[in-house]
Backbone bond lengths (Angstrom), bond angles and torsions (degrees), N, CA, C in turn:
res aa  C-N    CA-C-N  psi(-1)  N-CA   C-N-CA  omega(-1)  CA-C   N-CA-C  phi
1 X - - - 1.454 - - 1.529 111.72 -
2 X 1.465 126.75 -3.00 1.100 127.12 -167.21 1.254 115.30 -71.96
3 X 1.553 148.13 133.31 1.237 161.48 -130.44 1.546 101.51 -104.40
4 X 1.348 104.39 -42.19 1.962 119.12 -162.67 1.441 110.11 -163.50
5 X 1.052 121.87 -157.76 1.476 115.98 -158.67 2.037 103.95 -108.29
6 X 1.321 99.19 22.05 1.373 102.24 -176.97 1.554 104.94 -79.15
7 X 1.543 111.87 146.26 1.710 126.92 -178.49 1.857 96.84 -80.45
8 X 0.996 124.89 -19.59 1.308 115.00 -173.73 2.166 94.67 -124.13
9 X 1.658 105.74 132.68 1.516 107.38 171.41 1.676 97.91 -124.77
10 X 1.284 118.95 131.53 0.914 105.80 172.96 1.543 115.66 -118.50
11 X 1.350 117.06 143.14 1.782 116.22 -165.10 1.699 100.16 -110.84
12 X 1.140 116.07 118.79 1.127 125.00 -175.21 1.729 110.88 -148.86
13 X 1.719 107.30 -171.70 1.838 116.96 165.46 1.806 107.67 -132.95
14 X 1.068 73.48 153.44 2.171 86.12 -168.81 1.955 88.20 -73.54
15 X 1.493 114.64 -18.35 1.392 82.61 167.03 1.463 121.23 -117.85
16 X 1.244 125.11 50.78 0.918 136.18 -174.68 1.970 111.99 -117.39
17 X 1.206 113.67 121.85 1.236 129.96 -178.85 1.457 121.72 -50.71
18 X 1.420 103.41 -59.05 1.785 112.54 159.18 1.315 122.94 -38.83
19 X 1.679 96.43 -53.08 1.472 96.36 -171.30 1.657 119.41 -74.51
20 X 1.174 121.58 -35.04 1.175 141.10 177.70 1.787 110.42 -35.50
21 X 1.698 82.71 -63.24 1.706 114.02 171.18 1.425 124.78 -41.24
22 X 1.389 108.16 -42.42 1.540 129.23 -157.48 1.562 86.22 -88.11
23 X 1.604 125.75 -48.37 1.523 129.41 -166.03 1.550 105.01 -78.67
24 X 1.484 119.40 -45.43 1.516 104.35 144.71 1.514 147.23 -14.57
25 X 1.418 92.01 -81.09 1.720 104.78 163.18 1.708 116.28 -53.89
26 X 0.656 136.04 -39.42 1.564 149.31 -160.30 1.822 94.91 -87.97
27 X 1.132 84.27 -41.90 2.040 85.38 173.11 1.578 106.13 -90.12
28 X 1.015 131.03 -32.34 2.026 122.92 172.14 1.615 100.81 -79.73
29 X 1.309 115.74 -18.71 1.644 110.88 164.63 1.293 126.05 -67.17
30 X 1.709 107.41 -35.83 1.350 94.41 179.31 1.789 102.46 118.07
31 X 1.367 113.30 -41.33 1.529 130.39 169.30 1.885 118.53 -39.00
32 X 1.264 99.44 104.30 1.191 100.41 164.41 1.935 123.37 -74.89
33 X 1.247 102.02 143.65 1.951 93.10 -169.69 1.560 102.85 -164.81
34 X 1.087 98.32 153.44 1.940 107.29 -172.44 1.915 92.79 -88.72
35 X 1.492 112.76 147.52 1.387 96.93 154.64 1.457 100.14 -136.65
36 X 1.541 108.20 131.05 0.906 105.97 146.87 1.641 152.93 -106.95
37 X 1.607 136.72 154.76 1.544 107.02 -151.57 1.451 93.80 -103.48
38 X 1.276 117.50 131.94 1.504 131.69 -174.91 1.887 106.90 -51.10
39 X 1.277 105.30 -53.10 1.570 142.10 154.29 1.624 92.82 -11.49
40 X 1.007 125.32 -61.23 1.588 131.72 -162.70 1.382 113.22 -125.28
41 X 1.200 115.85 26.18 1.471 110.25 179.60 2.306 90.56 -161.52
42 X 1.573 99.67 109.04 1.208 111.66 -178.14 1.600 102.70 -71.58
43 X 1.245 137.32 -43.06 1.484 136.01 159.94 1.030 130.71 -60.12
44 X 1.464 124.99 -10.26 1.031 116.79 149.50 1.093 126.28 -90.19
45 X 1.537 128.03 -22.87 1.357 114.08 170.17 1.546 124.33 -64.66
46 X 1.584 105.81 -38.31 1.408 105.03 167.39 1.278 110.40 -46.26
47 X 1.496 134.92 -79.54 1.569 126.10 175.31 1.189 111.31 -38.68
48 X 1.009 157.87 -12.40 1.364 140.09 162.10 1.665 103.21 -85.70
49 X 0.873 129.88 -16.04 1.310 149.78 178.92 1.574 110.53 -78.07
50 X 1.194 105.63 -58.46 1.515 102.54 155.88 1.589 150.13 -89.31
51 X 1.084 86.66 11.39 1.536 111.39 174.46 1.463 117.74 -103.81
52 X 1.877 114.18 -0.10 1.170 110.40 -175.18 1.879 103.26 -158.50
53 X 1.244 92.83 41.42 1.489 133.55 175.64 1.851 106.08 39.50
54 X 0.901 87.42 75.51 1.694 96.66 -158.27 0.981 146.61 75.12
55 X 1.480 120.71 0.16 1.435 126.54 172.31 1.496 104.65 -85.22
56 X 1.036 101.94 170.68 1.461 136.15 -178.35 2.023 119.40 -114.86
57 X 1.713 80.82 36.32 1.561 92.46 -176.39 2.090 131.61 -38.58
58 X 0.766 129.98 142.67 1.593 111.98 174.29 1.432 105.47 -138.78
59 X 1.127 131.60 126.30 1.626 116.05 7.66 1.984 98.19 -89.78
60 X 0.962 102.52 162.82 1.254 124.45 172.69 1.692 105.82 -111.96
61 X 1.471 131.20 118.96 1.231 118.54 167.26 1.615 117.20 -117.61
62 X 1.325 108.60 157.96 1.685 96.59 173.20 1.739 83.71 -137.15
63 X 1.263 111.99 132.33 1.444 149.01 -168.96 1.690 114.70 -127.93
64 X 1.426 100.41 76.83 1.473 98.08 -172.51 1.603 120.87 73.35
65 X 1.023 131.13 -2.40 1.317 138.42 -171.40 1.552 105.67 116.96
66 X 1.403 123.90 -5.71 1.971 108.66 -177.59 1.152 87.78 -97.31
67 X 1.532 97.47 148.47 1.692 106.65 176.54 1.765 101.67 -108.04
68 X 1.635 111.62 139.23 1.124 114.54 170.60 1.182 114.91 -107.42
69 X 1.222 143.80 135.46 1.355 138.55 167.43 1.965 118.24 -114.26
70 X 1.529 96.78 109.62 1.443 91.99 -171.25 1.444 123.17 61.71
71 X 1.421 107.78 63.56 1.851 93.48 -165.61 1.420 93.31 -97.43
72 X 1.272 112.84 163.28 1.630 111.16 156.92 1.378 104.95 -76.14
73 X 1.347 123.12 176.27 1.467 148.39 -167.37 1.342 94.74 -68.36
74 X 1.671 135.64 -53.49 1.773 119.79 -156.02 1.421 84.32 -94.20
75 X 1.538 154.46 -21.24 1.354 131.16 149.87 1.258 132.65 -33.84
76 X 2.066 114.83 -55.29 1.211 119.78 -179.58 1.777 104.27 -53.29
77 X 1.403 93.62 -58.04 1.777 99.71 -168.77 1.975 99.20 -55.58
78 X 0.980 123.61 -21.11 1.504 106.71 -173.69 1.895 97.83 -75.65
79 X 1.136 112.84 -37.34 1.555 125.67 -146.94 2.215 85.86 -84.93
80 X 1.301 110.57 -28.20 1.512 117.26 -174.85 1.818 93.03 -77.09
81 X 1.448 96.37 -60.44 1.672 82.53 164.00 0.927 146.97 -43.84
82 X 1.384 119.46 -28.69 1.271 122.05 -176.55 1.838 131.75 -78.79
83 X 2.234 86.30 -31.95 1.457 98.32 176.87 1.510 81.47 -81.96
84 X 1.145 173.91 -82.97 1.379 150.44 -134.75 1.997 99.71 133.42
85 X 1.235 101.88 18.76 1.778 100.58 -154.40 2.062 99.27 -103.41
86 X 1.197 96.65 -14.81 1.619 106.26 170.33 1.850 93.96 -132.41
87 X 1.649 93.22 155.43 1.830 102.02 -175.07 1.364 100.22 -107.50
């Protein structure tokens, strides 16, 4: 589902608060990341759909292959740590 060659995609909606938040942080981090809007893309909502057993979670991230669903901020940054993509 990945958009471009970014290690972090994030699936979210431009009116959604979480998501907004999550693309925020990820931009004062420094993190480069694809987003795509669930809103306009029917395959992606399904994968986000199935990655969070039928919900329609936001944001939904996939980070190298881990999927985040709705993380708070010191989750994302632990899970960026971990693929090696934040120090």
């Amino acid at each position: 589902m990945q958009q471009g060659n970014e290690r972090v995609v994030v699936y979210g909606a431009d009116w959604c608060g979480v998501t907004t938040g999550t693309l925020r942080h990820l931009d004062q981090i420094g993190v480069p990341y694809d987003y795509v809007d669930v809103d306009q893309d029917a395959a992606a909502s399904q994968w986000v759909k199935d990655q969070n057993k039928g919900k329609e979670l936001k944001p939904t991230l996939d980070i190298e292959g881990e999927v985040l669903s709705a993380p708070r901020d010191y989750m994302l940054d632990d899970a960026l740590k971990r693929h090696g993509i934040l120090a």
